[in-house]
C-alpha positions as CSV (number, residue, x, y, z in Angstrom):
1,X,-2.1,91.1,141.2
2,X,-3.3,90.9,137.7
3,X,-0.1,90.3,135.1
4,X,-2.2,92.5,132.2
5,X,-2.5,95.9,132.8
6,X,-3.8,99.2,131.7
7,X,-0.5,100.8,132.0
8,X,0.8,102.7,128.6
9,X,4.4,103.1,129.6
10,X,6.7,100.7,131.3
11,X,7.8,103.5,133.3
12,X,4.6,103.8,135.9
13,X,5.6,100.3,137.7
14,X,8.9,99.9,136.9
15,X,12.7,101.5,137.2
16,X,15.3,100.7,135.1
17,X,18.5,98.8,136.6
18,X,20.7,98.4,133.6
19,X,20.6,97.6,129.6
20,X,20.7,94.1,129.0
21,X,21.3,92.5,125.1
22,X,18.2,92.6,123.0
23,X,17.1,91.6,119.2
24,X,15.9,93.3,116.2
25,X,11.9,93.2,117.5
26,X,12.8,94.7,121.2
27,X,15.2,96.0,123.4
28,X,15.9,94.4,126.8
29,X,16.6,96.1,130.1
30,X,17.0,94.6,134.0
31,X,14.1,96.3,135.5
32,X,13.1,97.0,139.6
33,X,9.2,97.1,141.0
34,X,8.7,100.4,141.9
35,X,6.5,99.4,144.6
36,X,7.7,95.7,145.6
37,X,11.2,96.5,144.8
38,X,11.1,92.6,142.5
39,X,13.8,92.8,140.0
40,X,12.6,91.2,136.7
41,X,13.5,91.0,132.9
42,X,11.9,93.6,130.5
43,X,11.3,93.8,126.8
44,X,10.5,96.7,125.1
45,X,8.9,96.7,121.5
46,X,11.2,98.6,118.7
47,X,9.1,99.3,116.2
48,X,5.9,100.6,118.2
49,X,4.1,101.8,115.2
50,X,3.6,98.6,113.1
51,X,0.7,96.9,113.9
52,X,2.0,93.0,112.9
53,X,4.5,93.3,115.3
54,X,2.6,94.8,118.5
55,X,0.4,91.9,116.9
56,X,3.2,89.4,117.4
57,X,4.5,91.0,120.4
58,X,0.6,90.3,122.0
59,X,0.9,86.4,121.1
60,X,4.6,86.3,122.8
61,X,2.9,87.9,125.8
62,X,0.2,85.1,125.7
63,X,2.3,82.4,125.3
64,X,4.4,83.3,128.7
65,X,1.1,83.7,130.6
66,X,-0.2,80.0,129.3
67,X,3.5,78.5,130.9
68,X,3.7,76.9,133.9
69,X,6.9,75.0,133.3
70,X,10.2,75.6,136.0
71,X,12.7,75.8,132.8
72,X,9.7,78.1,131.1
73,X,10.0,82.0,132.6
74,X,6.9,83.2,134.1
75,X,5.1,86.6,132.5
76,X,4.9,88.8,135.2
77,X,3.3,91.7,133.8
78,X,2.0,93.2,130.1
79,X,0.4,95.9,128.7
80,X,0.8,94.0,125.3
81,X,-3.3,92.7,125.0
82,X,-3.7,96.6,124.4
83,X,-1.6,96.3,120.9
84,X,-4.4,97.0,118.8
85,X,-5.0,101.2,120.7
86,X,-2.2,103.5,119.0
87,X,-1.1,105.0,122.7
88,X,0.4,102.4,124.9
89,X,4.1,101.6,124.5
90,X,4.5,97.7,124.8
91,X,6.0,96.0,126.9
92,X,6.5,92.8,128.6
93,X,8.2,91.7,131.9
94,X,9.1,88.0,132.6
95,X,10.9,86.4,135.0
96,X,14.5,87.3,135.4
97,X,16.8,84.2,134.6
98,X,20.1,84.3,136.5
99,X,22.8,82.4,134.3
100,X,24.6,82.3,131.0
101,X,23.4,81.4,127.5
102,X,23.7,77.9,126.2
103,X,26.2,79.5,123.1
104,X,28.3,81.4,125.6
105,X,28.8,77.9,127.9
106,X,29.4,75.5,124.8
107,X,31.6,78.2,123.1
108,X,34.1,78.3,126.5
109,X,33.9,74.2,126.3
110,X,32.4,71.3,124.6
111,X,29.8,69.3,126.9
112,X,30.2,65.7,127.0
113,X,28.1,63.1,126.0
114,X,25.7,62.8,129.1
115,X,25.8,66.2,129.6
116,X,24.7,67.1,126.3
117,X,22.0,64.4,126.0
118,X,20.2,64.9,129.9
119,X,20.4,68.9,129.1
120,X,18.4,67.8,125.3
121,X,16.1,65.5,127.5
122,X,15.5,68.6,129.9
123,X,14.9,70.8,127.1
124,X,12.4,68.4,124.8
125,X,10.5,68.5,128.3
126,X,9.8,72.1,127.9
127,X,8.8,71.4,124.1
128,X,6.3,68.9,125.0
129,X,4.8,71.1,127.9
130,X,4.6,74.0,125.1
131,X,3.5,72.1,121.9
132,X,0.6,70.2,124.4
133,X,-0.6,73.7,124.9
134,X,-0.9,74.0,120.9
135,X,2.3,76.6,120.9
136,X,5.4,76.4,118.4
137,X,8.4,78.1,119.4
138,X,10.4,78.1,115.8
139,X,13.2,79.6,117.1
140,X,15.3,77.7,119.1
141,X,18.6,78.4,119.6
142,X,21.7,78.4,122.0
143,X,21.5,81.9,122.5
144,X,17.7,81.8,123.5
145,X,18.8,79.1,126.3
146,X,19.7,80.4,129.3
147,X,21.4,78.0,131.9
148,X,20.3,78.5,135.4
149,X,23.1,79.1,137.6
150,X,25.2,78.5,134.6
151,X,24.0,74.6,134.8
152,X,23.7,72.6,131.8
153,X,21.1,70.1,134.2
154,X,18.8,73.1,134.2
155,X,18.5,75.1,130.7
156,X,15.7,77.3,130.5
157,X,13.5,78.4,127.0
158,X,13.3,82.4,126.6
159,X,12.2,84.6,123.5
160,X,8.5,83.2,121.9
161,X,9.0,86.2,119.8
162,X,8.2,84.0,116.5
163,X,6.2,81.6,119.0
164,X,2.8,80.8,117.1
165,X,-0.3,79.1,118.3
166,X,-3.5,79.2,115.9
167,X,-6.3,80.5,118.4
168,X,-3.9,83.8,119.2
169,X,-4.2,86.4,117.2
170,X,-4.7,86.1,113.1
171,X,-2.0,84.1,110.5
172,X,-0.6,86.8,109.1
173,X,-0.3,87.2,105.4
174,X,3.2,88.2,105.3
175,X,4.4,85.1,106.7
176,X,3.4,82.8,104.0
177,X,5.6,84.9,102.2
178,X,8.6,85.6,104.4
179,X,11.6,83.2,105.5
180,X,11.3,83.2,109.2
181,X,13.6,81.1,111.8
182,X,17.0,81.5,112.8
183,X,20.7,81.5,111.2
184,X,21.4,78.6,113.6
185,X,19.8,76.2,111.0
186,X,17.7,77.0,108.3
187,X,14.9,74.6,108.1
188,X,13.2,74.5,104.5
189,X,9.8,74.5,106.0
190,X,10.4,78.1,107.1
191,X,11.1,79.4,103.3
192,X,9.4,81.7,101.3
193,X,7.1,79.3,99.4
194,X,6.1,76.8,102.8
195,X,2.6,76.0,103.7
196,X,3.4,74.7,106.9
197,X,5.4,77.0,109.1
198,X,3.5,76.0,111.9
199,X,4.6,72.5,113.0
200,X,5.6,71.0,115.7
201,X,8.5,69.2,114.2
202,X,10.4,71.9,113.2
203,X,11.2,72.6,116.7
204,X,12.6,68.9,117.4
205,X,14.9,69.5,114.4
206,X,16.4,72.9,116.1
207,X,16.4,70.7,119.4
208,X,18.6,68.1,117.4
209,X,20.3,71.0,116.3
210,X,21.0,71.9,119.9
211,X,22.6,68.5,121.1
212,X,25.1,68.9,117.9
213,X,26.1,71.8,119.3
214,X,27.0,71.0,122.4
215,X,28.9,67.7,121.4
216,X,30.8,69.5,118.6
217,X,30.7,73.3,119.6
218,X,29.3,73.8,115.6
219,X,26.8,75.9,114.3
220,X,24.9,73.0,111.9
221,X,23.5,76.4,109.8
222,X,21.7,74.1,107.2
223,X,20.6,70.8,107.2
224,X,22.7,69.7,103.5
225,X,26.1,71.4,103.0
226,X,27.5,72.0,98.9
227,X,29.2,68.8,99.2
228,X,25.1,67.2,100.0
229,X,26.5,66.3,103.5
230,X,24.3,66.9,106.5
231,X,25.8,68.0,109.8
232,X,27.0,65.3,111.2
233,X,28.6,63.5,107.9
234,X,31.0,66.7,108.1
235,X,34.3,65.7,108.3
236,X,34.9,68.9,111.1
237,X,32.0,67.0,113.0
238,X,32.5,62.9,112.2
239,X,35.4,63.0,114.7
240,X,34.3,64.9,117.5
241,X,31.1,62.5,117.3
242,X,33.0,59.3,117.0
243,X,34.6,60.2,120.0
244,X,31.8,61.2,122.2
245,X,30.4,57.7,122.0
246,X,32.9,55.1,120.4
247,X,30.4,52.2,121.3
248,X,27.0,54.1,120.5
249,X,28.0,56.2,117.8
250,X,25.6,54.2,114.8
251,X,23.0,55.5,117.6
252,X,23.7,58.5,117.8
253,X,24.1,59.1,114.2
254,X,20.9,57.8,113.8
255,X,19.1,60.3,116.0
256,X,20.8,63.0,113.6
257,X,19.3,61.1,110.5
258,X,16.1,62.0,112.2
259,X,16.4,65.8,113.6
260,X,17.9,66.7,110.3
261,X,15.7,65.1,108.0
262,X,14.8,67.4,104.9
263,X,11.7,66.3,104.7
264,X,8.9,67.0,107.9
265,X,7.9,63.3,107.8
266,X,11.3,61.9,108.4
267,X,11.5,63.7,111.3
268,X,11.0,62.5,115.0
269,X,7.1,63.4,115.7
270,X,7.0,63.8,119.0
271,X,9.1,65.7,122.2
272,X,8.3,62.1,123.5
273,X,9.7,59.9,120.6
274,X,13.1,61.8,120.5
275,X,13.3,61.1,124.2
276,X,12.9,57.5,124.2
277,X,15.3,57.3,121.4
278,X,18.0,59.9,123.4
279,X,17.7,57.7,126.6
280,X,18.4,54.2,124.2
281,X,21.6,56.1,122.9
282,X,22.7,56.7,127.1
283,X,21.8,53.2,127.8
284,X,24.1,52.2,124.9
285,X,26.8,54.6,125.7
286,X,26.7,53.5,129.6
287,X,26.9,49.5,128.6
288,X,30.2,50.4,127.0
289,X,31.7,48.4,123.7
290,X,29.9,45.0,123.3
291,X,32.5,43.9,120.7
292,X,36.1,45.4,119.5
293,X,35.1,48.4,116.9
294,X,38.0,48.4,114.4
295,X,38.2,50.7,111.1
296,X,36.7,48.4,108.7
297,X,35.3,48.0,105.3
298,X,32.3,46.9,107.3
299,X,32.0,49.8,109.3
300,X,32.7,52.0,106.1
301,X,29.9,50.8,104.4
302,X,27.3,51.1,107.8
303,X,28.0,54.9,107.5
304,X,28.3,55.2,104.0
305,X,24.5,53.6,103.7
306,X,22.5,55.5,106.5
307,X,19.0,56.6,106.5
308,X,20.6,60.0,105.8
309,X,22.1,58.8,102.3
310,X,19.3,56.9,101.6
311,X,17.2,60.1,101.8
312,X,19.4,62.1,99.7
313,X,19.2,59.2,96.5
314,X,15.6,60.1,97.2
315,X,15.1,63.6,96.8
316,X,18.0,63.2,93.8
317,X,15.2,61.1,92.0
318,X,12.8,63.4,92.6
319,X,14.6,66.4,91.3
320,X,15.8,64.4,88.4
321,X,11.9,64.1,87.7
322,X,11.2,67.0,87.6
323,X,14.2,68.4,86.0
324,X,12.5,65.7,83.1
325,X,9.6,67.2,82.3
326,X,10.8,70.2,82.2
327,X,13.3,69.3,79.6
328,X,10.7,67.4,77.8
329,X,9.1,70.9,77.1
330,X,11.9,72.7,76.4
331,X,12.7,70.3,73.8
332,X,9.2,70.8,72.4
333,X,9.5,74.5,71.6
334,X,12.9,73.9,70.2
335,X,11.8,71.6,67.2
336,X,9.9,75.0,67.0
337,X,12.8,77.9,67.3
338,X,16.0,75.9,65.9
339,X,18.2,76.7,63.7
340,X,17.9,80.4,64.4
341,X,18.0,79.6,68.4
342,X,19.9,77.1,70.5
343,X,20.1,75.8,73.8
344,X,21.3,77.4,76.4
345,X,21.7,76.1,80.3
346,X,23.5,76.3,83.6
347,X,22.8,74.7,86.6
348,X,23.9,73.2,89.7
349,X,22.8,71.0,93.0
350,X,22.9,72.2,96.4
351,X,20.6,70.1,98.2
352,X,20.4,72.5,101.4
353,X,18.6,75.0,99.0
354,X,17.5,72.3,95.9
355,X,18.5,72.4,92.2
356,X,18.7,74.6,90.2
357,X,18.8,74.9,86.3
358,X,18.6,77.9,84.1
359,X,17.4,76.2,80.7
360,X,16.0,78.5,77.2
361,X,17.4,79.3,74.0
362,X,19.9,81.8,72.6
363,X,20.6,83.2,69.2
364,X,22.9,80.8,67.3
365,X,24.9,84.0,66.9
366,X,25.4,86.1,70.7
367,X,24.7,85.0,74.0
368,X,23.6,88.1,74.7
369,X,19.9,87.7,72.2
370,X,18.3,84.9,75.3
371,X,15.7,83.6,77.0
372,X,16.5,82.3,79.8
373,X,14.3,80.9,82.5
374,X,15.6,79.4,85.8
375,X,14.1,76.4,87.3
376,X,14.5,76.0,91.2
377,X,13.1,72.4,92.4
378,X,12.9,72.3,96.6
379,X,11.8,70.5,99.0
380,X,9.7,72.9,101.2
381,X,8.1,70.9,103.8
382,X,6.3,68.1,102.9
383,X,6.1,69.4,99.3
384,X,8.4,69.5,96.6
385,X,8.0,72.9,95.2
386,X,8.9,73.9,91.9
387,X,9.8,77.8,91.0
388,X,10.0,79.4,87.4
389,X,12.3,82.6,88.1
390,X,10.0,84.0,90.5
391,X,7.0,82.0,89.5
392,X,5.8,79.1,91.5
393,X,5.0,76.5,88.7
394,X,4.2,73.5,90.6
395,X,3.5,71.8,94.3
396,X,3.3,68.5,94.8
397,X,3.6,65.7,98.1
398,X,6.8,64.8,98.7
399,X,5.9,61.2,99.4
400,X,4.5,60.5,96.2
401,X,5.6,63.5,94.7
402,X,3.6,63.8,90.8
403,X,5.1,65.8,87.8
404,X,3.5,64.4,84.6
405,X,1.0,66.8,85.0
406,X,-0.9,68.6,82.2
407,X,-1.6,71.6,83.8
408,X,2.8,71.5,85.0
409,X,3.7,71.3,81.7
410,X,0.8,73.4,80.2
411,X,2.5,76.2,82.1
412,X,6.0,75.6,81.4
413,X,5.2,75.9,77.7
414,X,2.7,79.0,77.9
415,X,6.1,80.8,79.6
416,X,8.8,79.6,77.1
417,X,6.2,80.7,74.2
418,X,5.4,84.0,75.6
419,X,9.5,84.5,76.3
420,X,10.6,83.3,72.8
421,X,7.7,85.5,70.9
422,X,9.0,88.3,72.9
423,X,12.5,87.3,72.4
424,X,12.0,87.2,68.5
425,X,10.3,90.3,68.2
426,X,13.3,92.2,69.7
427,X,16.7,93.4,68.2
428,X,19.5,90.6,67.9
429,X,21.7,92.4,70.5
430,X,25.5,92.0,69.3
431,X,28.2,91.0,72.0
């Protein structure tokens, strides 16, 4: 029996046996064979009129029908290849999962170490068997885990809703534009202004992201809090950590270091890598304490100087460069504007979204006569981008990232000239 068919409505193969929880792109229903009586797991597009989405909805179907992976479901039938004719209603059915979700299992108890890690080792075998086939799932998420039988030993991948592979159906142009991802933790290659919302190491940070989960019961959300801590330097999560793995904690810190790297190339590059280093961390764990671990200043200064902190000096340098040149202009045009206008600035550093600094010029006598531009510097990737208001100014590699650029500055000055002209041409507004 072919699993694509001609069929426009769900409703010539299939009966409905009850609603089931869906998302914002499709409703979900339990659904019976009319004709084999197979029960099965249907999702119906929302939004049947907007062509990007029965686009999207086609490439979803694809990826399902390229699986064969136990803790992948199996498509078994679509009408979803016909996206591009106005008529048929779209629809997919998979394979039926019986079980709970990952989030509802972790939220009625935390898992323990071994638990948590063979489930992650289970799961980064379905990312391998997915990202050899060329596909990205970029969503991955407790509540897209289902746990067969309600077993953490056998977790299955659903929803390839924002699932990309490049030979299925066209990059769409609103993507390169649009945040996409999840609210489970917002990865900075999946912003606005990213280039690269296609890579495979995204999903390894959402998988690292899964294993916090389970060992702490937390939502990571982002990968640098307002205090520039990443998840597991939290003080909520330091604990819970510690006491998973007493003697292999530096380990398993480590792997953290890695899955929430801010930058792409920090991360783990492979579904293989991150296993090899997640089956050192059991080893570890299993061989117990090799030497009495006692609060130290020692042990202080091992966590205080991880990769992680190292990382974040980094990007602090680069955004301090940055930040530089920019400042170098401004200081330019005010040889020019001054007496008549001073500086004036606000700013602040959150590394989860990158710094920000509103820098221009005011009239000596209101705050309310300004111009006022606001710099946003981010890593985005494996670029550092940097954004004028809603301008971007300037892209460089984050590696070697360069800002004493001509053509950088050139454009920095060209918009505080325009602003001030326009700025001086206009009534002194009192306050």
């Amino acid at each position: 029996m072919s699993r694509w068919t001609s069929c426009t409505n769900w409703h010539e193969n299939w009966t409905k046996v009850e609603d089931m929880p869906g998302g914002g792109q499709a409703s979900a229903k339990k659904v019976r064979r009319k004709d084999t009586g197979e029960i099965a797991f249907l999702k119906l597009l929302n939004r049947q009129d907007d062509t990007e989405r029965r686009a999207r909805f086609f490439r979803e179907a694809s990826a399902y029908d390229t699986f064969r992976h136990p803790n992948l479901p199996a498509l078994v039938e679509t009408n979803a290849h016909n996206h591009d004719q106005a008529s048929p209603k779209l629809y997919i059915v998979i394979e039926l999962i019986e079980g709970i979700t990952l989030g509802e299992a972790i939220r009625a108890g935390r898992a323990s170490l071994e638990e948590s890690v063979n489930a992650t080792v289970q799961l980064l075998r379905v990312v391998k068997h997915f990202h050899d086939h060329g596909w990205v799932h970029r969503d991955i998420k407790p509540d897209n885990i289902i746990l067969r039988n309600g077993s953490l030993a056998d977790p299955v991948l659903v929803d390839f809703g924002l699932g990309h592979k490049d030979t299925v159906t066209p990059c769409f142009e609103t993507e390169a534009c649009q945040e996409i991802g999840n609210r489970f933790l917002r990865l900075p290659e999946l912003g606005a202004d990213s280039s690269v919302k296609q890579d495979g190491r995204t999903d390894l940070a959402f998988v690292g992201g899964v294993l916090y989960y389970c060992l702490t019961g937390m939502i990571p959300a982002q990968l640098l809090d307002t205090n520039l801590r990443m998840p597991h330097q939290r003080a909520s999560a330091l604990e819970l950590l510690r006491a998973a793995t007493p003697s292999a904690a530096h380990a398993l810190y480590g792997i953290f270091d890695k899955s929430f790297s801010h930058q792409l190339s920090g991360r783990f590059t492979t579904a293989t890598e991150m296993t090899i280093q997640l089956n050192a961390l059991l080893s570890a764990h299993r061989r117990g304490n090799t030497k009495e671990d006692k609060d130290s200043l020692e042990s202080l200064s091992e966590l205080a100087n991880t990769s992680a902190s190292a990382e974040l000096a980094r990007l602090k340098a680069i955004y301090d460069a940055g930040l530089s040149v920019i400042e170098s202009v401004h200081e330019k045009v005010a040889t020019v504007v001054q007496p008549d206008y001073v500086t004036y600035w606000s700013g602040y550093v959150n590394f989860s979204q990158g710094f920000r600094k509103t820098l221009g010029f005011n009239h000596f006598s209101t705050l309310n006569h300004r111009f006022a531009p606001t710099f946003h510097i981010a890593m985005v990737g494996d670029e550092i981008v940097v954004r004028m208001d809603d301008e971007v100014v300037h892209r460089t590699d984050a590696d070697q990232p360069v800002f004493d650029d001509e053509s950088f500055r050139r454009r920095v000055e060209d918009t505080y000239i325009v602003g001030m002209k326009s700025l001086m041409l206009s009534p002194i507004a009192g306050d």
